[in-house]
N, C-alpha and C positions, 0 to 999 in steps of 0.2 A: 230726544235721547235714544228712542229705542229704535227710531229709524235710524241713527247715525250709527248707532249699532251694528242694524242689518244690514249698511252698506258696507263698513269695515270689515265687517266679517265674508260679503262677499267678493271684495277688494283681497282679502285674505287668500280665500278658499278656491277664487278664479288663480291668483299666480300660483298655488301650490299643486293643481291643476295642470297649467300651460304653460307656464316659465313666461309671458309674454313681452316679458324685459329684462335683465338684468337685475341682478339681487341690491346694486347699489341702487339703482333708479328707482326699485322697486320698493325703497327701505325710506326713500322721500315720501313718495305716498302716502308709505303708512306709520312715519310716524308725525306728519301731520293729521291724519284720520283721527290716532287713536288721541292725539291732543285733542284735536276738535272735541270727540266725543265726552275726553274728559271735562273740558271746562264745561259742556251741558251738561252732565253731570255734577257738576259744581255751583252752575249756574241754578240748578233746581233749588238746590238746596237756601242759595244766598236769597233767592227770590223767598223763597217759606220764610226766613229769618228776617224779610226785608233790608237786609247788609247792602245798601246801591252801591255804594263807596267800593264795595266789594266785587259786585257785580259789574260797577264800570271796568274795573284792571282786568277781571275773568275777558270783560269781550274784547277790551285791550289785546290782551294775547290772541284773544282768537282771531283777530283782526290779523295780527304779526303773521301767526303760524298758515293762516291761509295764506295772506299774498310771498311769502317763504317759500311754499311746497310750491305755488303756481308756477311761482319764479324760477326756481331751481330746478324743480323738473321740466319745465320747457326748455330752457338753455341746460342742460341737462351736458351736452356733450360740447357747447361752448366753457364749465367750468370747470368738467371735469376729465376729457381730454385737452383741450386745446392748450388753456391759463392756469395749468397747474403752477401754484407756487406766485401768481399775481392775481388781484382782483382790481374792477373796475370801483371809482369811489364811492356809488350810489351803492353796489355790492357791500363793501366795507359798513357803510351804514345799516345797512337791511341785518348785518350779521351780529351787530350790534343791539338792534332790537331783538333778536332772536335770543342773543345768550342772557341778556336781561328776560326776557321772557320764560327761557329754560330756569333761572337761578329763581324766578318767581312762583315756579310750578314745584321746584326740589324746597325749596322752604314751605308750600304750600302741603307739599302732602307728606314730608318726612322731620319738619322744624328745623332748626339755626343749628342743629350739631351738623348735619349732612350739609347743610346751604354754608356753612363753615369750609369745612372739605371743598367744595366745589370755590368756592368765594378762592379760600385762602392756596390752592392749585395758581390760579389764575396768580395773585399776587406772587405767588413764590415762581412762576413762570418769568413773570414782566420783572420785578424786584429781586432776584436770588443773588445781584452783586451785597444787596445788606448783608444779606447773613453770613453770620461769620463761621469759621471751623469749615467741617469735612464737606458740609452741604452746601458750600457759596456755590453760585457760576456765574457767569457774566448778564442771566439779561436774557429775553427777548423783546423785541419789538412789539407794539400793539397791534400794527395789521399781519407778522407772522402770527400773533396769537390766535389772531382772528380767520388766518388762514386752516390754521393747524383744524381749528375748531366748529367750522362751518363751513367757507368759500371752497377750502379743497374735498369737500365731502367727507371728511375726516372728522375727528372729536364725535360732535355731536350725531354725524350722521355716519359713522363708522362704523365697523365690524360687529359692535356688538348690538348696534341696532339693525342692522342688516341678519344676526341671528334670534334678533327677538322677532322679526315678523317674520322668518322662513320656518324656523323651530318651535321658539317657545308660543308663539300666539295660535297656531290649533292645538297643543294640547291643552292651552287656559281656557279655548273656547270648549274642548271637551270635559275639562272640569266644571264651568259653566254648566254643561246640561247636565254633568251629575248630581252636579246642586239643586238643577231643576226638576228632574225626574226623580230623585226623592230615595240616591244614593246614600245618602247618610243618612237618614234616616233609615234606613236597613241596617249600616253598620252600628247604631244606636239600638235596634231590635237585637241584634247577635249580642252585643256586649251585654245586655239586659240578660240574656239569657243564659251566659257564662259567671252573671253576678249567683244566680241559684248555688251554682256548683263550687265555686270560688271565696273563701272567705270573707278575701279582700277585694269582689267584686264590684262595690261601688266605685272604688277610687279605681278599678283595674278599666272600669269602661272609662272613666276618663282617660287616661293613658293609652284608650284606643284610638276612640274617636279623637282626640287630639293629635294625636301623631298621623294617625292617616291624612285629616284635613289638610292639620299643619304642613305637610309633603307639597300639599299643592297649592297650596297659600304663597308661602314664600316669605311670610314673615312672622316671627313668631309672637310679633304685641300682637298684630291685627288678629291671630290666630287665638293667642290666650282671650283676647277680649269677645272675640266670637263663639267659640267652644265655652270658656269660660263662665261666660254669659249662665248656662243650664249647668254645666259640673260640677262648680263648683259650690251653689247653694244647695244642688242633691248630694253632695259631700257633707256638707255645713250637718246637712238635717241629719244625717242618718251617723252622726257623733262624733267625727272628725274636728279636731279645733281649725279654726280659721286660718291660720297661716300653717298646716300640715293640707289643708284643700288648696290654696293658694300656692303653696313648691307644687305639688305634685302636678296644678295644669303648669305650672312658669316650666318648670322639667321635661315635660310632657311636650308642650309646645314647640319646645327648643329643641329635643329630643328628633319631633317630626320631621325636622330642615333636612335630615339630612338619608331618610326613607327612599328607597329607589321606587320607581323609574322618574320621579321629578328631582327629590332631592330639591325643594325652592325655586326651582328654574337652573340650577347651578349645575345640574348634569349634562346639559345644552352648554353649556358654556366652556365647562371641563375637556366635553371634547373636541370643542373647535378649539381650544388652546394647544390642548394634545395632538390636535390633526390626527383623530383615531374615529372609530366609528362609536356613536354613539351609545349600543348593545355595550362595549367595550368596557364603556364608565358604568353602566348600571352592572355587568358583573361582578366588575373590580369593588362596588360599594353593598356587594350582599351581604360576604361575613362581617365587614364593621359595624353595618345599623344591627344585623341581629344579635352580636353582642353587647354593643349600646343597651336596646328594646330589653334584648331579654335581662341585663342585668338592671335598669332600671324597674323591671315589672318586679323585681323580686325585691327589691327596695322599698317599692312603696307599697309590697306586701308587708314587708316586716315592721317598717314602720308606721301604716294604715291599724295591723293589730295591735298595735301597743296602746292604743286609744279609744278603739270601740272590735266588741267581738264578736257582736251580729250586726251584719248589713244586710238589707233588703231593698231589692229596685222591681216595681212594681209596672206592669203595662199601662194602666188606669193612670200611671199619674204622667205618661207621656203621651199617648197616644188611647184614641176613642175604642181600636180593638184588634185583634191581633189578627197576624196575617192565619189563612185557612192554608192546608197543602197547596191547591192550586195557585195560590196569590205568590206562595213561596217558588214554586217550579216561573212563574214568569216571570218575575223580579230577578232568580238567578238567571234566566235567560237572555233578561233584557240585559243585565247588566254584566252578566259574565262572557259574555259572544265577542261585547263589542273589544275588552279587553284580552281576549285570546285574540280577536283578528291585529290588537297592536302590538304582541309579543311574536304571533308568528309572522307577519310582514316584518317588526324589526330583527327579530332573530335568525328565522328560519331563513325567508328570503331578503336581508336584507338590502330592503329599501332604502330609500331614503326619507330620513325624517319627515318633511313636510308631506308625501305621499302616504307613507304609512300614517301619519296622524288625519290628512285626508279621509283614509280609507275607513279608519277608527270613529271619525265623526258622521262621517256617512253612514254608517252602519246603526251607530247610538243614536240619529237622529232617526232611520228605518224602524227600527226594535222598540223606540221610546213611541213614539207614535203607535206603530201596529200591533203591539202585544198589548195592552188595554186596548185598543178598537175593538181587536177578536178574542178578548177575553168577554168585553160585554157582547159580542155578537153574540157569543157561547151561551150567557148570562140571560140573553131574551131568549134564544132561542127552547131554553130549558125550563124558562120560568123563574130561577132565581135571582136571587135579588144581585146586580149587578153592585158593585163598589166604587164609593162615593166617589168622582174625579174633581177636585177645585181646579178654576182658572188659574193660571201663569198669572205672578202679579203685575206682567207687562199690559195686561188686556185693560182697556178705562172702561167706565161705568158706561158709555155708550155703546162700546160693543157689544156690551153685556146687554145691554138693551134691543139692540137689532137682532141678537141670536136669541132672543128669550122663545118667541117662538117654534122654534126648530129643535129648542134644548130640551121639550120636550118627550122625544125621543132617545133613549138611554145610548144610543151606539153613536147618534150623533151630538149628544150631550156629552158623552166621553173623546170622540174624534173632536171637538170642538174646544173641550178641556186641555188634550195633548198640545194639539197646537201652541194655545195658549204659553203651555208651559214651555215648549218648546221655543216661544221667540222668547218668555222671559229667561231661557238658559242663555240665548245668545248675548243677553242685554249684561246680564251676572259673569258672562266670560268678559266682555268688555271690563268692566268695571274692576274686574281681578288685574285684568290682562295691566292696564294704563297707569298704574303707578309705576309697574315693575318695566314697563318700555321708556317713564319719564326714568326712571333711575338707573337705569344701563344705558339711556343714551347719554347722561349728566357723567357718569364713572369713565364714560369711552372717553369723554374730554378730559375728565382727569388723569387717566391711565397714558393719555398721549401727553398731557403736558409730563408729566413725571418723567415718564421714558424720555423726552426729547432733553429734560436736563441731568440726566443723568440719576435719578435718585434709586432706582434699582442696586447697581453696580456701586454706590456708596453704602448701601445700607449691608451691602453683602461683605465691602472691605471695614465695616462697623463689628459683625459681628464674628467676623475671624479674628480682629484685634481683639476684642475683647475678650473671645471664648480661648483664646489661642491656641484654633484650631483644635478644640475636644468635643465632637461630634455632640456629645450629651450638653455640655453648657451652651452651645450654640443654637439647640434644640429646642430649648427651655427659655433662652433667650427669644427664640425666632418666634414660636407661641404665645409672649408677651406682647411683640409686637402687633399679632397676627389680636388678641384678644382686644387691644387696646383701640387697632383700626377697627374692629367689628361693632366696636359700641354705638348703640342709635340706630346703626344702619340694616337695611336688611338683609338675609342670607346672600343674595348672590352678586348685592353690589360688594358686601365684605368679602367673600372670596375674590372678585375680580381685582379689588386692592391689593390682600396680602398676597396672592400669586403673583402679582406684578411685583408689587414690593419685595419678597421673601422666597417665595419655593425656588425659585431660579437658581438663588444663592446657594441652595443645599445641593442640588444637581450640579452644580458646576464647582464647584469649590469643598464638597464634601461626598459626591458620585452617588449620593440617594437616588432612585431611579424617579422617572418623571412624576409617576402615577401615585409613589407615594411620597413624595414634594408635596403635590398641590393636595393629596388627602389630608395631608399630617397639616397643612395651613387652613383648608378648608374646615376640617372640624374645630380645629383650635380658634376661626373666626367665628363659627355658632359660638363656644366655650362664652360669647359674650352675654349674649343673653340669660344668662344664670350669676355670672360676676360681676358681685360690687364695684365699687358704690354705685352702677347704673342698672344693670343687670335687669333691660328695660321687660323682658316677659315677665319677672316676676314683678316688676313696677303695675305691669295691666293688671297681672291676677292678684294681689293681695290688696291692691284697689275695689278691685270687685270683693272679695272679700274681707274687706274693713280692716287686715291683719296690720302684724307688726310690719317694718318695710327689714328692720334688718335682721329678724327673726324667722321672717320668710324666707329670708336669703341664705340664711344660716342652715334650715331647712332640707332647701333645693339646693345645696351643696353637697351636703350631705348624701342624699338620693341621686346627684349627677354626676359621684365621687370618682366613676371611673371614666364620663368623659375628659378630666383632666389628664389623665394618664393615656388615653386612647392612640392619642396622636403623636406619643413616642415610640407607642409600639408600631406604628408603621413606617418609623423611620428603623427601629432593630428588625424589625419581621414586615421587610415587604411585599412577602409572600401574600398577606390574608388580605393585601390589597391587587394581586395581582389579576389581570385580564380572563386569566383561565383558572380555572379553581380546580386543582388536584390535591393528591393526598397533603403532600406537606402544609399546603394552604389550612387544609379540614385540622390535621394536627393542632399547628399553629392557632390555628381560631379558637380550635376546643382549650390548649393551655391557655391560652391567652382568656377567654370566658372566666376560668376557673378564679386566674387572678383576680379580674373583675364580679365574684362573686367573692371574694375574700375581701374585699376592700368595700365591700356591699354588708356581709355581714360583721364584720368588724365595726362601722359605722354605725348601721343603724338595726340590728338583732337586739333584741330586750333582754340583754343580761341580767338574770338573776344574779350575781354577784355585788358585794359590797363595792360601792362607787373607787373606793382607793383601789380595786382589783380592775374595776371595767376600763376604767381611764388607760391603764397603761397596755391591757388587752386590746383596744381600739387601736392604740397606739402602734404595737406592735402589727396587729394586721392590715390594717394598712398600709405600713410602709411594704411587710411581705407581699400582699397584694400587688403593691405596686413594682416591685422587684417581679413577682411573676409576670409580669404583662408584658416586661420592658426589657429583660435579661435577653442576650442573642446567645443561646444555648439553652438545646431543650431538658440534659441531664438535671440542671439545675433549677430549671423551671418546676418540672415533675417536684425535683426533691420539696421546693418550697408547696407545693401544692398540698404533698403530702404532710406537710406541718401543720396547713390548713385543714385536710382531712381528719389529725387528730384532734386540732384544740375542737372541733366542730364536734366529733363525736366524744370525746370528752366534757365537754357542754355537758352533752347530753344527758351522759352518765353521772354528772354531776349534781345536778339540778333536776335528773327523772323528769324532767319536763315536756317530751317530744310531744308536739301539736301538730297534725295533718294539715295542711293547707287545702286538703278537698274536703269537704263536707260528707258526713256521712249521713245525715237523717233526711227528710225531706223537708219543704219549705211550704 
């Protein structure tokens, strides 16, 4: 496994390098590699559990996916210039195994809702004369399916997997090694350290470290169940009820999808749809996550105090001991270089993707390695006691055994350590990287079938008849669809759906501009992981914590009250989404906050008032709230804000109650 790792990764790192072939040719390779290296991956596992049965179909496939890639990239320019639109019959066969092979890997690692989707694409591709009404069509053939899908380089081996190995697969391998060089665990020290100052700092460092990970994750179970793992039982402990720790990572998690510069992989994708530069989408997505982040941090402050009013997060109970000044000046070094050199190549000079994330991993893998070498260089040379370096957990008990000797010495006991960590960052990028390349290659086939029968362009003459033609009902409509595809699946195969399916329809039939089409679908596909009855992140987190399932849900509603409403404001004000961020933008963000702070305290602020008063108070501010966010006129905005501003300060004066959110004594 960790060799097929370090061969992918250099299959990887040499084309984005040299270009040595073609991005389609180049996208056979590697997404055969990264299958291979998944099924060993897999194969590890089924072997530990002794599953053969299991183990035979894993080599099954790997058997498929090898002679596949051999295949197609040798005759490479026999399939894919010469016979376009025909295949030879032994081809036909071979593409047959493959898509059985692909549909066996998408129920393997995402279950029957997504192997659904893909499965039922194909049916409704070959079978669409059944269906009756707006969605019938005539039919395709079994070897056009199978051309669409494979023979022509297309479906499976299409554009979007030709963007997950140019784009998204070095900046997964760069998450990777921040996994491994022991990145979050830093941003776990900082949140520890803001819990002192912050009332509601236990639950406020989950909603860090969640959202940050969650960014690069790309999926927000996997993400609740990881983060979730430590948050939520240090939630538990420190007085939180169970399903109040449980929304807050399900929110948290789902919250992170949509964090710039990954955004789940979906900002890569955003802009090869857009055909715009990359930089482009992560500016146009600053004011939305910050008003997301920031009205959620204030959510599950107000709801965090209504339950416990001292928290305390302790260094001793996560780690053996704190960083010194020194430890701190390297960790920001090692770790903050490598991400200024990928904002000034993408920004400054913009590069190109695969170069700048090049330049970013080369740099992180320089810095990750040489700043602990010559920290302990520093550390001997001084006499102190150099800091403890553990093996990468790629290294096996035998290496450990041939270097005991040598490990001896603390600089090369540390140079020996990096290493370590350093292959097991590549082995960890792997392993992020291969579900999310099985499920954009699986989507690209479904995105073509769809397109080639039409279901775009019905679903868009669906919701003008229905909405008839009024911007807001068609909006609210488009969002349902957009929630209902996102269920199960993860952030950026559900955006590649409803963009296909839905933004189009608002751009062309109601002149929304592009950027905020595909934001206003794109957020309203995360809106799934928080909404029932599936609402799979808070499924992972209140699992973990034993909670209600629809108490949790009720919860995390609550606290993610203004991503419901987010994604109309980018259809009235597509300013706060737009490419360049100037004044009216900043305007428009701040009103629009405001709203989202109103619809924040309305929900979930601990009103002192008798329940017959709070109920219709909630009631009211919310809907104000949401009239703030979503109104295209700012007079009116302001005015509602400032209704907000009173009942708030009215509150106040009412109930003498005013509580600082900062601390003022020491800890």
């Amino acid at each position: 496994m960790t060799v097929g790792a370090l061969l992918l990764w250099a299959l990887v790192l040499a084309w984005s390098s040299t270009r040595w072939v073609g991005r389609t040719q180049y996208a056979i390779l590697f997404l055969g590699g990264i299958l291979i290296v998944y099924l060993l991956n897999e194969a590890v596992e089924s072997m530990a559990a002794e599953d053969y049965v299991d183990l035979l179909l894993l080599v099954a496939c790997g058997v498929v996916m090898v002679l596949a890639t051999v295949y197609i990239f040798t005759n490479f320019e026999d399939m894919y210039i010469q016979r376009q639109g025909w295949a030879l019959e032994h081809e036909y066969h071979l593409a047959w195994m493959v898509v059985a092979g692909i549909l066996y890997l998408t129920w393997r690692s995402y279950g029957k809702v997504f192997l659904a989707l893909v499965g039922g694409a194909m049916l409704y591709a070959l079978y669409g004369f059944m269906v009756p009404g707006i969605f019938s069509h005539a039919g395709i053939g079994t070897n056009y399916m199978l051309q669409m899908l494979i023979t022509d380089l297309a479906g499976f081996y299409g554009s979007l997997t030709g963007l997950t190995a140019a784009w998204i697969a070095p900046f997964l391998l760069y998450a990777g090694l921040l996994f491994a060089y022991g990145a979050f665990d830093l941003i776990l020290r900082l949140a520890i350290v803001s819990a002192k100052y912050i009332e509601s700092g236990v639950a406020q460092t989950a909603v860090l470290s969640s959202a940050i990970i969650g960014s690069i994750n790309g999926s927000y179970a996997a993400n609740a169940g990881m983060t979730g793992s430590f948050t939520i039982p240090t939630m538990i402990d420190s007085g939180l009820r169970p399903r109040t720790a449980a929304a807050i990572e399900g929110t948290a998690s789902t919250s992170g999808q949509v964090l710039p510069p990954v955004m789940g992989a979906s900002a890569f994708v955003m802009a090869s749809f857009l055909q715009t530069e990359y930089i482009n989408i992560i500016i146009a997505g600053l004011l939305p996550a910050a008003i997301l982040v920031l009205s959620i941090i204030v959510a599950v402050h107000y709801t965090s105090i209504k339950e416990v009013s001292s928290q305390e997060m302790h260094f001793e109970d996560f780690f053996d001991e704190e960083l010194t000044r020194a430890d701190k000046i390297v960790e920001g070094t090692r770790f903050g270089v490598p991400f200024v050199v990928l904002i000034v190549t993408l920004g400054v000079y913009q590069w190109t993707v695969p170069t700048a994330a090049l330049w970013t991993v080369a740099v992180m893998v320089t810095l990750g390695i040489t700043t602990p070498v010559l920290q302990s260089v520093y550390a001997t040379a001084t006499g102190k006691r150099p800091s403890h370096v553990e093996l990468g957990e790629s290294w096996e008990s035998g290496v450990r055994s041939t270097f005991r000797p040598v490990r001896r010495h603390a600089v090369v006991d540390t140079l020996i350590g990096e290493i370590g960590n350093t292959i097991g960052g590549f082995r960890r990028g792997a392993v992020i990287l291969a579900p999310i390349a099985i499920i954009l290659a699986a989507v690209n086939g479904v995105v073509d079938l769809l397109m080639t029968t039409g279901v775009p362009s019905k679903i868009a003459l669906m919701l003008m008849d229905i909405s008839g033609g009024v911007l807001l009902i068609a909006a609210i409509l488009g969002m349902g669809v957009c929630i209902v595809m996102g269920i199960g699946m993860p952030t950026v195969a559900a955006y590649v759906i409803t963009s296909t399916l839905v933004a189009q329809a608002f751009v062309t039939d109601f002149g929304v501009p592009e950027v905020a089409a595909h934001y206003m679908v794109f957020y309203a596909a995360v809106m799934a992981g928080v909404t029932p009855p599936v609402a799979i992140a808070v499924v992972v987190a209140s699992g973990i914590a034993e909670s209600n399932f629809w108490e949790t849900c009720a919860t995390a509603i609550t606290i993610a009250a203004p991503l419901f409403v987010l994604p109309l404001s980018f259809i009235y004000h597509p300013e706060i989404v737009s490419t360049s961020i100037g004044t009216d933008s900043l305007i428009s963000a701040g009103i629009i906050l405001l709203g989202a702070f109103t619809i924040i305290y309305g929900l979930n602020y601990p009103f002192e008032f008798k329940r017959k008063y709070r109920i219709p108070v909630r009631f009211v501010l919310f809907w104000l709230g949401a009239f703030v966010m979503v109104y295209p006129g700012w007079t009116a905005q302001l005015a509602g804000a400032a209704i907000f501003a009173l009942v708030f300060f009215t509150e106040k004066v009412v109930t003498k109650g005013w509580r600082s959110p900062v601390r003022t004594g020491t800890n």
